[in-house]
N, C-alpha and C positions, 0 to 999 in steps of 0.2 A: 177810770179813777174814782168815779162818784159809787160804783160799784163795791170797790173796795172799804171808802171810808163807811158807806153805809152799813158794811155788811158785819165791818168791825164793830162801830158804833152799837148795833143793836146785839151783837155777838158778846160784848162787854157788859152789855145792860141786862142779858139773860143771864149772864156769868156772875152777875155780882147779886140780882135780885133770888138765883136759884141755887146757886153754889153750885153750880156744876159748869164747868171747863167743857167740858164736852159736848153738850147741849148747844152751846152758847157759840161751839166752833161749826157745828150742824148748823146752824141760825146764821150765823156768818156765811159761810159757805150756798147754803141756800139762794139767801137772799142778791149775793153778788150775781149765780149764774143767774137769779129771775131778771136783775137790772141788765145784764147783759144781753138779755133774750128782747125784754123790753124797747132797751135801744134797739136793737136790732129788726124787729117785728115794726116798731115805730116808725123804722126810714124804709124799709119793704113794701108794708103794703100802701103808702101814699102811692110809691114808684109803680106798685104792680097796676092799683086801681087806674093810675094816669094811664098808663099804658093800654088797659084795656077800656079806655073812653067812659069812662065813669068818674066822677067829681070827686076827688080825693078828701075833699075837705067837709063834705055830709059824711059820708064811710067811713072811715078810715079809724074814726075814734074810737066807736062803739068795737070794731072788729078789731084794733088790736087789745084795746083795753080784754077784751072777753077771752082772745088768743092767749095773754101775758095773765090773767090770771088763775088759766086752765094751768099753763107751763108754770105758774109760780105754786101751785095748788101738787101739782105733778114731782115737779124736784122736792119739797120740801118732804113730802110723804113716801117719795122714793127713796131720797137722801135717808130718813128715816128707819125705815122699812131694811134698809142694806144696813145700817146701821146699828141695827137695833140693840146686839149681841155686845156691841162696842158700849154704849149709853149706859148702859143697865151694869155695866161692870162696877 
C-alpha cells in the first residue's frame, strides 16, 4: 500500500512540475517496484543473516540499504531504457 501511495504521490509531482504524463507514470511505476523490493530485501536479509549466525542488526542495514539502491538505480533506468520510444513521443 505505502508503495502505491508513494509512487502516485511523486508520479503526480513529476506530472504537474514537467507536464508530461508519461514521465511521471515511469516515476510512479519505478518507484513502487523499488518499495516493493525494499520491503522485501528489508525482511530477507535480517532472516538470512540470523540464520547464518551473524548479528542481524550490525548487517543488515548497510547491506539492504546498498541492495535497494542498486535495484532502485536498476528499475528506474531499465523502466527507462524500455521506455524510451514511448516518453519521447
Amino acid at each position: 500500500m505505502n508503495g502505491i501511495i508513494m509512487g502516485a504521490l511523486a508520479g503526480v509531482i513529476v506530472w504537474g512540475m514537467w507536464g508530461s504524463f508519461r514521465l511521471g507514470l515511469l516515476i510512479a511505476v519505478a518507484m513502487f517496484v523499488n518499495l516493493i523490493i525494499a520491503g522485501s530485501v528489508g525482511t530477507a536479509i535480517p532472516l538470512l543473516l540470523r540464520k547464518l549466525k551473524f548479528d542481524p542488526a550490525l548487517s543488515s542495514g548497510p547491506i539492504a540499504t546498498t541492495f535497494t539502491d542498486v535495484c532502485g538505480f536498476l528499475t528506474f533506468l531499465g523502466l527507462a531504457t524500455l521506455t524510451l520510444s514511448w516518453l519521447l513521443d
